[in-house]
C-alpha positions as CSV (number, residue, x, y, z in Angstrom):
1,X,76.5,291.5,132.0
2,X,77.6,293.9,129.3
3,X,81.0,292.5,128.7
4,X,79.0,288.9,128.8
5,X,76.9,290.4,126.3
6,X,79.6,291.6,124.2
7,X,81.4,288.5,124.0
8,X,78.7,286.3,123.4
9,X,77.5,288.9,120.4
10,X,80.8,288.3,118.7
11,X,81.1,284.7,119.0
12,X,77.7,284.7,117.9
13,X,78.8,286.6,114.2
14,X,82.1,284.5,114.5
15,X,79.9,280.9,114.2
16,X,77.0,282.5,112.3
17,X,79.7,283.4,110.0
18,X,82.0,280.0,109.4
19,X,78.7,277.9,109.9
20,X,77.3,280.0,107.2
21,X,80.2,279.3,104.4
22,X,80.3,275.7,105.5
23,X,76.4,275.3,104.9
24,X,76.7,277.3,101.6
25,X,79.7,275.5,100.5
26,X,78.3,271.8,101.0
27,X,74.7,272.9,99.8
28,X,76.3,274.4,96.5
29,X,78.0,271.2,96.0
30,X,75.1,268.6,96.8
31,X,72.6,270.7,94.8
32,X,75.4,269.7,91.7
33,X,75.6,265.8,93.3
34,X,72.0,265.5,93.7
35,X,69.0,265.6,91.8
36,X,66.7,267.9,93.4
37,X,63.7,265.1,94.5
38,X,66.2,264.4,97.1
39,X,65.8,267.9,98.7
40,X,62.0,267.5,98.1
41,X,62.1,264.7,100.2
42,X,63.7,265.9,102.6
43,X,62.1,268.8,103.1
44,X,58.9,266.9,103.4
45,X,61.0,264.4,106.4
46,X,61.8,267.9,108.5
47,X,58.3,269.0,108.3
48,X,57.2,266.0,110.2
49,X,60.2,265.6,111.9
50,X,60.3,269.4,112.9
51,X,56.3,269.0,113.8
52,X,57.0,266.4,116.1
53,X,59.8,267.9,118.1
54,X,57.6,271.1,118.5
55,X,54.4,269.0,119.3
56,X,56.4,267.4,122.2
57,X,58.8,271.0,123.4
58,X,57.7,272.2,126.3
59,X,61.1,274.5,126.8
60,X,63.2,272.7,128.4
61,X,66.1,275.0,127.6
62,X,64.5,278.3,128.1
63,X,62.9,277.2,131.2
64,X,67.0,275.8,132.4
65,X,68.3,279.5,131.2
66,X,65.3,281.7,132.9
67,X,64.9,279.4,135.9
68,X,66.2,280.5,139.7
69,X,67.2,277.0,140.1
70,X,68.5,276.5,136.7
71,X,71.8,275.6,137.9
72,X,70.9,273.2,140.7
73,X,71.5,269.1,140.2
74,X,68.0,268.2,141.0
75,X,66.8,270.6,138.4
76,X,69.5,269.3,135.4
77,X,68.6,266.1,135.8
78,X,65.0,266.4,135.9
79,X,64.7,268.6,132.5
80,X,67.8,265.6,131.3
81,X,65.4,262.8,132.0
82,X,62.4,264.7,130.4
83,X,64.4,265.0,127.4
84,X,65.4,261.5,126.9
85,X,62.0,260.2,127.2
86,X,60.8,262.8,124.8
87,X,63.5,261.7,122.6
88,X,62.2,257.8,122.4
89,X,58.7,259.4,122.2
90,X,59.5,260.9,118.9
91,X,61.4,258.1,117.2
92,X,58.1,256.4,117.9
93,X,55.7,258.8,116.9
94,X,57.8,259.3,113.2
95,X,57.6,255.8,112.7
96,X,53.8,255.9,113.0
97,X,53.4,258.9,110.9
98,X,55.8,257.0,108.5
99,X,52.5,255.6,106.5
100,X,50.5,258.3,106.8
101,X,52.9,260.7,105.1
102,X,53.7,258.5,102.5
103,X,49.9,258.3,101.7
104,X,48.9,261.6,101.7
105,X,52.6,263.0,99.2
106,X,52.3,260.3,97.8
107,X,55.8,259.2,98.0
108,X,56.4,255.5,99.4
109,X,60.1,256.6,100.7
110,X,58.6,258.0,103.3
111,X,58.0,254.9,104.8
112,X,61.5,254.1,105.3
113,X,63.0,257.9,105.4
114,X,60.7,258.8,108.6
115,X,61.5,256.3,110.8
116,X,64.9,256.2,109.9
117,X,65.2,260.9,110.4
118,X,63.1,259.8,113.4
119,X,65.8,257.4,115.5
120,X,68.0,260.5,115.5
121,X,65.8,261.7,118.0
122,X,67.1,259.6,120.3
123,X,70.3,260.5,120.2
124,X,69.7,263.9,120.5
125,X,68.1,263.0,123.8
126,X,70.6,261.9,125.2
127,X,72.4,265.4,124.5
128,X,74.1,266.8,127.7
129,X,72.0,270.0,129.5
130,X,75.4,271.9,129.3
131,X,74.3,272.9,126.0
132,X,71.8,275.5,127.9
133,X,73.8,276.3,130.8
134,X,76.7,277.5,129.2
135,X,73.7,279.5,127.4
136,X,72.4,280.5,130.7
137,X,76.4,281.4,132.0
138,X,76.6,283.6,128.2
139,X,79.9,281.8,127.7
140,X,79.6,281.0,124.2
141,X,83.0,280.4,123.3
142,X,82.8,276.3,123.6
143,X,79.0,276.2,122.1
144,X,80.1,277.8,118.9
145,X,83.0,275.5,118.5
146,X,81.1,273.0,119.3
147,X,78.4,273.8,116.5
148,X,81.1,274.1,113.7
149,X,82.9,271.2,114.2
150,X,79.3,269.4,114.2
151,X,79.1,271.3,110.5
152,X,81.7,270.8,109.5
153,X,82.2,267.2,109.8
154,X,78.7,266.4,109.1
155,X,79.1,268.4,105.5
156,X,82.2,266.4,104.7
157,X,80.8,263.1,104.7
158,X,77.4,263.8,103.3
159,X,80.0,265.1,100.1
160,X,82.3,262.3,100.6
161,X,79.4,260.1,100.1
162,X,77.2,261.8,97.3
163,X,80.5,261.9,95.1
164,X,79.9,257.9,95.1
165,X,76.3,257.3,96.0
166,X,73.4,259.7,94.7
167,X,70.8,259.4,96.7
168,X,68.9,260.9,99.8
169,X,70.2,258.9,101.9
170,X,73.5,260.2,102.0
171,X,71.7,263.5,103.6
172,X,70.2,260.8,106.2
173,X,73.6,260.2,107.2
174,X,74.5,263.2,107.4
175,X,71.7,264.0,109.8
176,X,73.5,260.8,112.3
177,X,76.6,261.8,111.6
178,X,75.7,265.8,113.4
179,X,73.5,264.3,116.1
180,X,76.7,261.5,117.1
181,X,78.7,264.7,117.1
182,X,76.8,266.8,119.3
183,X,76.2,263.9,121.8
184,X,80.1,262.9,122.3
185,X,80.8,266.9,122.4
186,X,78.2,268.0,124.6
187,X,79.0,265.6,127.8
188,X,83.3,267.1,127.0
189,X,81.9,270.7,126.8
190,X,82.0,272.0,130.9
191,X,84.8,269.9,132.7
192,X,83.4,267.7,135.6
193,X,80.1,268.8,134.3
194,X,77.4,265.6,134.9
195,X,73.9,265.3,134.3
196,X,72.1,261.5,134.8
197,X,68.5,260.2,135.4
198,X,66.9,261.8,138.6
199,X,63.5,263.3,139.6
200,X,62.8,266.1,141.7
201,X,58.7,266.8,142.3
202,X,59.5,270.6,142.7
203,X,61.8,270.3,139.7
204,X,59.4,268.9,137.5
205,X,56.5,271.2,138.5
206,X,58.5,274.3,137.8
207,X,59.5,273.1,134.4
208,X,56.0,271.8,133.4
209,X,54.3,275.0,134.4
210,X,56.8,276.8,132.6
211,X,56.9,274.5,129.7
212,X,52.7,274.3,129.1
213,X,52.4,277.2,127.1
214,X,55.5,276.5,124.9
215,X,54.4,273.3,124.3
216,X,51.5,275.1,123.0
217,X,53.2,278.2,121.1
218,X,55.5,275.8,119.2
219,X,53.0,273.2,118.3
220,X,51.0,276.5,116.7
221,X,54.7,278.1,115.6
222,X,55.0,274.8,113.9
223,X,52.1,274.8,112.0
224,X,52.6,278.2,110.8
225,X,56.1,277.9,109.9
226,X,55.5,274.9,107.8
227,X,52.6,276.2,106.4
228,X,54.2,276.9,102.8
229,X,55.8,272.8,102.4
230,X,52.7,271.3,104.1
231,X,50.1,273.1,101.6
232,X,52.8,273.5,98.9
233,X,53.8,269.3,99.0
234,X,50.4,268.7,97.7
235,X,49.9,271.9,95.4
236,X,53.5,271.6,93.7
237,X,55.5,268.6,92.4
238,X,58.5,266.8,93.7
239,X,61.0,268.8,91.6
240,X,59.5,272.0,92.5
241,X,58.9,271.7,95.8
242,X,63.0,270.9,96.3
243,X,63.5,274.5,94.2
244,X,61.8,275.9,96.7
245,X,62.9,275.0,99.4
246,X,66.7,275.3,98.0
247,X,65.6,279.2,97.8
248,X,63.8,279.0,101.0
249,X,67.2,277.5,102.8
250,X,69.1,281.2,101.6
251,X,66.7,282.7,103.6
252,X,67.2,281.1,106.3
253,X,70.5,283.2,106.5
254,X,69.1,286.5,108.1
255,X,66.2,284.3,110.1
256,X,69.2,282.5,111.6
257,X,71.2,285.8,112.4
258,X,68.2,287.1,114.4
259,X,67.4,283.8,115.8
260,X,70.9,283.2,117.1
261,X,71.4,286.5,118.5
262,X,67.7,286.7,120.2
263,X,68.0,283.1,121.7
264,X,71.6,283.1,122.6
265,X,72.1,286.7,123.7
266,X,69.4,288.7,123.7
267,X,67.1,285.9,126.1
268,X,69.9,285.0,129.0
269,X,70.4,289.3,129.0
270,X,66.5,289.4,129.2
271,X,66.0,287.3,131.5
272,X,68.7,288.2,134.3
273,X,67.4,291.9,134.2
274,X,64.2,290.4,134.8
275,X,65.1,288.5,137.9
276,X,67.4,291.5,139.1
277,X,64.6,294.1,138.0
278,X,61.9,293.8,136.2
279,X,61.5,297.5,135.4
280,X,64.1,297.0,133.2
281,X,62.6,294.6,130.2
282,X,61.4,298.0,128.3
283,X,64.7,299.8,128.1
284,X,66.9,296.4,127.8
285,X,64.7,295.2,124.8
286,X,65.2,298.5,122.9
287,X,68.8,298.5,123.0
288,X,69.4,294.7,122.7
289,X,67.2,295.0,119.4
290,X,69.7,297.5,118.5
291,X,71.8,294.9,118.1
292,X,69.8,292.3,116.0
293,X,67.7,294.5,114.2
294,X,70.5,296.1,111.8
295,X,72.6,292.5,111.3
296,X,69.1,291.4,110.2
297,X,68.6,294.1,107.8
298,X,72.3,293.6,106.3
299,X,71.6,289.6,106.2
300,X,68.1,290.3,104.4
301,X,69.8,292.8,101.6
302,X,72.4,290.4,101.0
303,X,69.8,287.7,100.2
304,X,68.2,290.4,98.0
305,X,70.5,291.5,96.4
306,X,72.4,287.7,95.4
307,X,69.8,285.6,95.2
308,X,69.4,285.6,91.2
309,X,73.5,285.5,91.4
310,X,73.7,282.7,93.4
311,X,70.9,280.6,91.5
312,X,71.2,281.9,88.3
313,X,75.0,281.9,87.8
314,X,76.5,279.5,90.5
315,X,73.7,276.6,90.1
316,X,72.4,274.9,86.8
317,X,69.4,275.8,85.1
318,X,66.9,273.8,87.2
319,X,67.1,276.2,90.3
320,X,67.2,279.7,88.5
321,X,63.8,280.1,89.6
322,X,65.1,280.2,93.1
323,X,66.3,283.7,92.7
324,X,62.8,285.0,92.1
325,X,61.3,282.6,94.9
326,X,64.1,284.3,97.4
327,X,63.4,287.6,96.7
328,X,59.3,287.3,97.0
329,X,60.1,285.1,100.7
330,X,61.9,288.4,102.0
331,X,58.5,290.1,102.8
332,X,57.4,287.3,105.2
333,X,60.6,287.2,106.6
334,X,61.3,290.3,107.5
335,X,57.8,290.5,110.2
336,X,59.2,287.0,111.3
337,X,62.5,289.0,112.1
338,X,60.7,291.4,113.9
339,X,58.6,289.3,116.1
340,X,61.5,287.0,116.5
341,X,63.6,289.7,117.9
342,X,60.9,290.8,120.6
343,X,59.3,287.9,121.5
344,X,61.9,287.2,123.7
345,X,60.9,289.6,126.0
346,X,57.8,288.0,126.8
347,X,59.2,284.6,127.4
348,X,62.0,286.3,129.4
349,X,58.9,288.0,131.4
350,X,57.4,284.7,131.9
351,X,54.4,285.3,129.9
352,X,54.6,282.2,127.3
353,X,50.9,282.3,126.6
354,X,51.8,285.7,124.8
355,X,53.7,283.3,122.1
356,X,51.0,280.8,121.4
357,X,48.5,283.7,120.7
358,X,50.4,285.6,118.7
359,X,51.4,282.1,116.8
360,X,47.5,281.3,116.4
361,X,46.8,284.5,115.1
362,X,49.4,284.1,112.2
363,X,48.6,280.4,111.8
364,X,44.8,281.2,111.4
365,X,45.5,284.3,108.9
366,X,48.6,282.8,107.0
367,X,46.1,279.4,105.8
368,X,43.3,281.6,104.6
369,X,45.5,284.6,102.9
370,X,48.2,281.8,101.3
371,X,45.2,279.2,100.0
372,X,43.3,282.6,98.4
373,X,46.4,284.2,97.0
374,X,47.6,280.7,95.3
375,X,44.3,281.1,93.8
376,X,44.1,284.1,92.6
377,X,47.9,284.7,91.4
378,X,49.8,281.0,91.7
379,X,53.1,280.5,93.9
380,X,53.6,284.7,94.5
381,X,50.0,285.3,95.8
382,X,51.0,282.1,97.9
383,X,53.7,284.1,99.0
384,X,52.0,287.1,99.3
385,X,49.1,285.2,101.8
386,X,52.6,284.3,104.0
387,X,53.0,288.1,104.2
388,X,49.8,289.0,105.6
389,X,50.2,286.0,108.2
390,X,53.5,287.1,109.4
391,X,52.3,291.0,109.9
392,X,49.3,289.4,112.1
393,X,51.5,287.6,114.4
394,X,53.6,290.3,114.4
395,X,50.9,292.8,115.3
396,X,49.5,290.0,118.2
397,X,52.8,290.0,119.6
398,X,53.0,293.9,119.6
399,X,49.9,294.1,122.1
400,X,51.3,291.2,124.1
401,X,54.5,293.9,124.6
402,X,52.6,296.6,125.8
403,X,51.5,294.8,128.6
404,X,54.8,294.6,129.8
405,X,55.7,298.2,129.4
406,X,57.7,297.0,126.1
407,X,57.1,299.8,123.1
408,X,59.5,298.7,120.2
409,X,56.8,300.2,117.7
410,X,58.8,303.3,116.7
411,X,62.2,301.4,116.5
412,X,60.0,298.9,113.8
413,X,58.3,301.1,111.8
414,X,62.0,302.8,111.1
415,X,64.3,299.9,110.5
416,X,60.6,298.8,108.3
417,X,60.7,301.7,106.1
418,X,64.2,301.8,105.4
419,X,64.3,297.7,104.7
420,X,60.7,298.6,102.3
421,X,63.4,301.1,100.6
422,X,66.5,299.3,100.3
423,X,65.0,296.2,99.2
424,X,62.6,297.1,96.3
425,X,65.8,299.3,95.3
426,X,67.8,296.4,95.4
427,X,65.6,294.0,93.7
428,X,64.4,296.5,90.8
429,X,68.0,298.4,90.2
430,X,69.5,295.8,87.9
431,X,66.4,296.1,85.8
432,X,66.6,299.2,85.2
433,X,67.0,300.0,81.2
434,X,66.0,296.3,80.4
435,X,63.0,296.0,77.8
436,X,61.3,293.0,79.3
437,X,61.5,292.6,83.4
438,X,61.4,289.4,82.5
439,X,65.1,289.3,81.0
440,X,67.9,287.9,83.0
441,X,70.3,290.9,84.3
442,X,73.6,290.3,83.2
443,X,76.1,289.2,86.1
444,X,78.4,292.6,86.1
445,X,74.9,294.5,86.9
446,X,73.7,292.0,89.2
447,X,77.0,292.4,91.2
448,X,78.0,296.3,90.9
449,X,73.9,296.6,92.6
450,X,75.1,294.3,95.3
451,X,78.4,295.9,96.4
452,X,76.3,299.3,96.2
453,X,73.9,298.2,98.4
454,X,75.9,295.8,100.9
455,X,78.8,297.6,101.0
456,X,77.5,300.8,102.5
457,X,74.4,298.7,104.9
458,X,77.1,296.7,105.9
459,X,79.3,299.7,107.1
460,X,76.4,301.2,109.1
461,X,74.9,298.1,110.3
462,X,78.5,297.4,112.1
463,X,78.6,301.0,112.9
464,X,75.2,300.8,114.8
465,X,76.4,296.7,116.2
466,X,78.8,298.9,117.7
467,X,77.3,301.4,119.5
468,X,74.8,299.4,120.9
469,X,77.1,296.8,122.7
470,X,79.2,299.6,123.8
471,X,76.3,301.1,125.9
472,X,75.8,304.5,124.1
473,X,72.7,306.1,123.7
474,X,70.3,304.1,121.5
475,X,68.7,306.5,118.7
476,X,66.4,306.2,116.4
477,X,67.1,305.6,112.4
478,X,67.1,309.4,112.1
479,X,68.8,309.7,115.1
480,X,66.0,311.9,116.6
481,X,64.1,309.5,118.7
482,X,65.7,307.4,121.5
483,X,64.8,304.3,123.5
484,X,62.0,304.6,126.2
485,X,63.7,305.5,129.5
486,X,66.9,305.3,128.2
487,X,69.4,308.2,129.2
């Protein structure tokens, strides 16, 4: 399982990586193509598109990876005919939203954009369930090539076409253009692998009674997640809303680190200790966080530290208030990391409830706190509210752990400080000698303060990657304190 582990971790950084100078690399270019509007619509399509593919998940990959009969025909082809019937149902329910959404934004493109996001649905239905087992199996290799090539080509004609045609709906067909990918690859990825239509009663009961409570933790995950755009579409306009969410999308850099590592990695791990021995969640979370936690921290700094290079030197004028926007989001985002890195182990212990209360509790304090601080102090109490939401959940989820013998506070409060540290450092060091904080820093400052800060993080980060995947003994941050149990 180690070696698994270790393999799967590196093809993890290996995709995250490419996939990461693809995305950058066509977004830098549309952002110049395209007028921003086009990402404000957008980003309003994938909050209802996103809402109703979490409204309708009831885990259909996490109950294929965690499952004892997750490998069994009956069982594939069950949670495969699920999924194409919950693909149809969402091409349907985006084209009924269609009006509805255009009403309330206030932006009649809807009506044609929804329906049209919507139909890829379908096709993503139709997705093989290899895509989970080789999760399940850790074997990585094939669903990280897999992922770039859907990148990559999916980038190349959205740029292809916005050279020639500049409007949204060369993003749209970019969206067909991945999901067509990921179909044809998916049924090519596990030779003589086949999945069709079937129904097995015992099959579908384990996956529904799994499934309930995601269905329920996403829906709320949802909610709270898309909290900022859904509030934000009606509080901001058009233009602004697309400079946010062009900042928001370079945070999605460390989010997706964790994310990929929990879900990929860290889950299957989780999981088979908890079929082999449960006594063994408390100790196995610990170290596996050993792994995600410090990658996180490096991804989070980075964003830090070149947010106001990348938006106010590399794009034009009308997103250098992206930099700011970036650096404010990293307070939310780093109690999402650490909730997304742990709440795993719950899932992984069966106990899917745990997720929708802890999502309900940040749903319920994030509206208040983000309404009050846009109030009081505009977009960065907005922000601010965001933060107090995220530590709620956070905290929820904390006394979800403990009854599972799971105690990852000491190993948060540590990586916590020393993120607290870094990143005011970060943001505040270029500023330093300036007579108005409000005065760009020039770009030599801006990148000396980012090599001093990445450069050594980096090293350590990779230092403590290491040692963790190697099996050592986990310490703390101060190297005084060591994992519950572990020897």
């Amino acid at each position: 399982m180690r070696g698994l582990a270790l393999r799967g971790s590196w093809w993890t950084f290996l995709g995250f990586g490419a996939g990461q100078v693809v995305a950058f690399g066509s977004n830098l270019v549309l952002a110049y193509l395209l007028n921003p509007t086009a990402f404000g619509l957008m980003a309003l399509v994938r909050v209802v598109t996103q809402g109703l593919k979490m409204f309708s998940d009831i885990g259909i990959g996490p109950s294929i990876i965690r499952d004892e009969m997750g490998e069994s025909p009956e069982f594939l082809n069950t949670a495969w005919t699920i999924q194409v019937i919950r693909g149809v149902g969402l091409f349907l329910g985006a084209c009924v939203l269609a009006w509805p959404a255009a009403a309330v934004y206030e932006q009649p493109m809807l009506l044609r954009l929804l329906p049209a996001c919507g139909f890829v649905a379908v096709i993503a239905g139709f997705n093989s369930t290899s895509l989970f087992t080789l999760g399940r199996r850790l074997d990585l290799g094939r669903a990280t090539l897999r992922e770039l090539a859907t990148q990559v080509v999916s980038a190349a004609v959205m740029i292809g076409l916005a050279f020639y045609w500049k409007s949204v709906w060369t993003l749209v067909i970019g969206w067909y253009v991945a999901g067509l990918t990921t179909l044809l690859i998916s049924h090519r990825l596990v030779p003589g692998y086949r999945v069709g239509f079937g129904w097995d009663p015992e099959s579908a009961r384990r996956l529904v009674s799994f499934g309930k409570w995601i269905f329920v933790s996403t829906l709320i995950a949802f909610v709270a997640g898309q909290m900022d755009r859904l509030l934000l579409g009606r509080l901001l306009s058009l233009s602004e809303l697309g400079v946010y969410s062009v900042a928001l999308t370079a945070l999605m850099v460390p989010v997706a680190v964790c994310q990929r590592l929990a879900h990929t990695v860290l889950f299957p791990v989780l999981a088979s200790h908890v079929r082999d021995d449960p006594r063994r969640l408390g100790r196995s979370v610990w170290r596996a966080r050993e792994i995600v936690l410090p990658v996180s921290l490096a991804a989070l700094l980075a964003v830090i530290a070149g947010a106001p290079v990348l938006f106010g030197y590399l794009y034009d004028d009308r997103y250098e208030a992206a930099g700011w926007i970036a650096q404010l989001l990293a307070i939310p985002t780093w109690f999402t990391l650490l909730q997304s890195s742990a709440d795993r182990a719950v899932l992984a212990a069966g106990s899917s409830r745990s997720l929708a209360t802890s999502g309900l509790v940040k749903l319920l304090v994030t509206g208040g706190c983000a309404a009050a601080g846009y109030i009081a102090w505009g977009l960065p109490g907005f922000i601010g509210g965001m933060g107090a939401g995220a530590v709620a959940g956070y905290l929820s989820l904390q006394a979800a752990l403990r009854q599972h013998d799971v105690h990852v506070i000491r190993q948060d409060a540590g990586y916590t400080g020393l993120a607290l540290l870094l990143g005011v450092a970060t943001a505040m060091a270029p500023r330093v000698g300036q007579v108005r904080l409000a005065d760009t820093p020039r770009l030599e400052t801006l990148l000396i303060t980012a090599c001093a800060v990445l450069l050594p993080v980096g090293a350590w980060s990779a230092w403590k990657v290491r040692g963790a995947l190697r099996g050592k003994r986990v310490s703390g941050l101060s190297g005084a304190s060591s994992a519950p149990g572990v020897a």
